[in-house]
C-alpha positions as CSV (number, residue, x, y, z in Angstrom):
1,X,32.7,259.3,83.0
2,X,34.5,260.9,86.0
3,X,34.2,264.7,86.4
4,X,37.5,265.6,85.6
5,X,37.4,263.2,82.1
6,X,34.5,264.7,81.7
7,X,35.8,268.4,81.9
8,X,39.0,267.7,79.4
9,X,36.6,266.6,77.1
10,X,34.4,269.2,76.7
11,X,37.0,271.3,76.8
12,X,38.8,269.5,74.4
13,X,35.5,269.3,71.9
14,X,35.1,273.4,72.5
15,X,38.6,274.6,72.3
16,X,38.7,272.5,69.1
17,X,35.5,274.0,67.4
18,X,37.2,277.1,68.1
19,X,40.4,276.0,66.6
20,X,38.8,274.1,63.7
21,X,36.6,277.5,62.2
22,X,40.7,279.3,62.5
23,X,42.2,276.7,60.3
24,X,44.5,277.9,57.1
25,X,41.8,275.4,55.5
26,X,38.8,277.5,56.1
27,X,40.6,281.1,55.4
28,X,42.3,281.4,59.1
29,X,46.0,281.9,60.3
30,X,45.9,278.4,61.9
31,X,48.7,275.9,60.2
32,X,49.6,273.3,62.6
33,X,47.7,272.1,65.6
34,X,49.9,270.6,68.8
35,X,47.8,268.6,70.6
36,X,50.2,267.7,73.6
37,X,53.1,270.1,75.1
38,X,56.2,268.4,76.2
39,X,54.3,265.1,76.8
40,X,57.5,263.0,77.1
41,X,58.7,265.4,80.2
42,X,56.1,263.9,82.7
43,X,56.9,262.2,85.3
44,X,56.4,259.0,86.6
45,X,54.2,257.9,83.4
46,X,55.5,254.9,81.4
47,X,56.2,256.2,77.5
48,X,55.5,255.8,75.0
49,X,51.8,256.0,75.8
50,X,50.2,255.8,71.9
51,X,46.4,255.2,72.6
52,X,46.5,258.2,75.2
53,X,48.1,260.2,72.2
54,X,45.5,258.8,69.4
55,X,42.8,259.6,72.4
56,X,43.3,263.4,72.0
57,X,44.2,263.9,68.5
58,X,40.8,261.5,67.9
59,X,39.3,264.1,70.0
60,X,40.3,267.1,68.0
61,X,39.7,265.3,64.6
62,X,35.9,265.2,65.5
63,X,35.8,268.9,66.2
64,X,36.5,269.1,62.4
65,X,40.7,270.4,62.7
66,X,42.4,269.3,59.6
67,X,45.4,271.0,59.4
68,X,48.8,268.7,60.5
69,X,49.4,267.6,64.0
70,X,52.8,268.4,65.3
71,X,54.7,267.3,68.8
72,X,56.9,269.3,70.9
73,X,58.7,266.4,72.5
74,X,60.6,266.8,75.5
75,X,63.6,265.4,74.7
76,X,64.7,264.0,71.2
77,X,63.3,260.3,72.3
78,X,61.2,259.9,69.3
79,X,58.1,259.5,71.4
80,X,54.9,259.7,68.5
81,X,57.0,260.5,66.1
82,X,55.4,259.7,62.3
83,X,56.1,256.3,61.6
84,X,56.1,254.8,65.2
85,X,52.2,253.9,64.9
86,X,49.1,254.6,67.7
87,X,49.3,258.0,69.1
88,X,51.8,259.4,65.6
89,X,51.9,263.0,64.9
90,X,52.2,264.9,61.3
91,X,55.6,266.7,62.5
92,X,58.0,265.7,65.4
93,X,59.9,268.5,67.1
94,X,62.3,268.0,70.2
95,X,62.7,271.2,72.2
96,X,65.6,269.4,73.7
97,X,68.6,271.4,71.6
98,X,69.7,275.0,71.1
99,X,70.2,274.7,67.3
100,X,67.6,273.5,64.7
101,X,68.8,270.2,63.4
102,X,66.9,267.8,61.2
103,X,67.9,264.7,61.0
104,X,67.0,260.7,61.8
105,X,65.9,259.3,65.9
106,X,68.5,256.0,65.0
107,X,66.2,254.6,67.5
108,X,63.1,255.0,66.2
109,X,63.9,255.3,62.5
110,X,61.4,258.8,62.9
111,X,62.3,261.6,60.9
112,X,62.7,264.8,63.2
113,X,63.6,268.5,63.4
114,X,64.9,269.0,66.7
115,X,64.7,273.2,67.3
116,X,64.4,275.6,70.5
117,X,60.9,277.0,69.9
């Protein structure tokens, strides 16, 4: 492992202990866990990118966090949207709109709630 793979991931496998022992499921505030901010708003990178997706959320599974994943797309593209396979969240949320709207991505048959958070 390179040093800077190998710094995400132990920060990954602390942060998430830490999350994990907060979770609704063990008596903590903790509902929902995001495991990637605005991934779809990168640029230069190819999407979708599932297994880098199912590579984090893997990563905080281990750490013991139970409690839904949820995604704070960039734009209402869909991107790991439940349903769409490798890399899925729990909950897809689009940051891309003003008004909270829930509704169907046409293009990726996911369902969504697209809301400025």
């Amino acid at each position: 492992m390179l040093g800077a793979t190998a710094d995400v991931c132990s920060y990954m496998a602390n942060i998430g202990k830490i999350i994990a022992e907060a979770q609704i499921t063990r008596g903590g505030p903790i509902i929902l866990v995001q495991p990637e901010n605005e991934y779809s708003g990168a640029k230069g990178v190819p999407f979708p990118i599932g297994p880098y997706m199912q590579y984090i959320e893997d990563q905080l599974r281990r750490t013991g966090i139970d409690v839904p994943f949820i995604s704070n797309d960039a734009s209402p593209g869909g991107f790991n949207a439940p349903g769409t396979g490798i890399g899925e969240v729990d909950i897809y949320v689009s940051a891309a709109t003003s008004r909270e709207r829930v509704g169907t991505d046409r293009r990726k048959g996911a369902r969504r709630v697209s809301a400025w958070i």
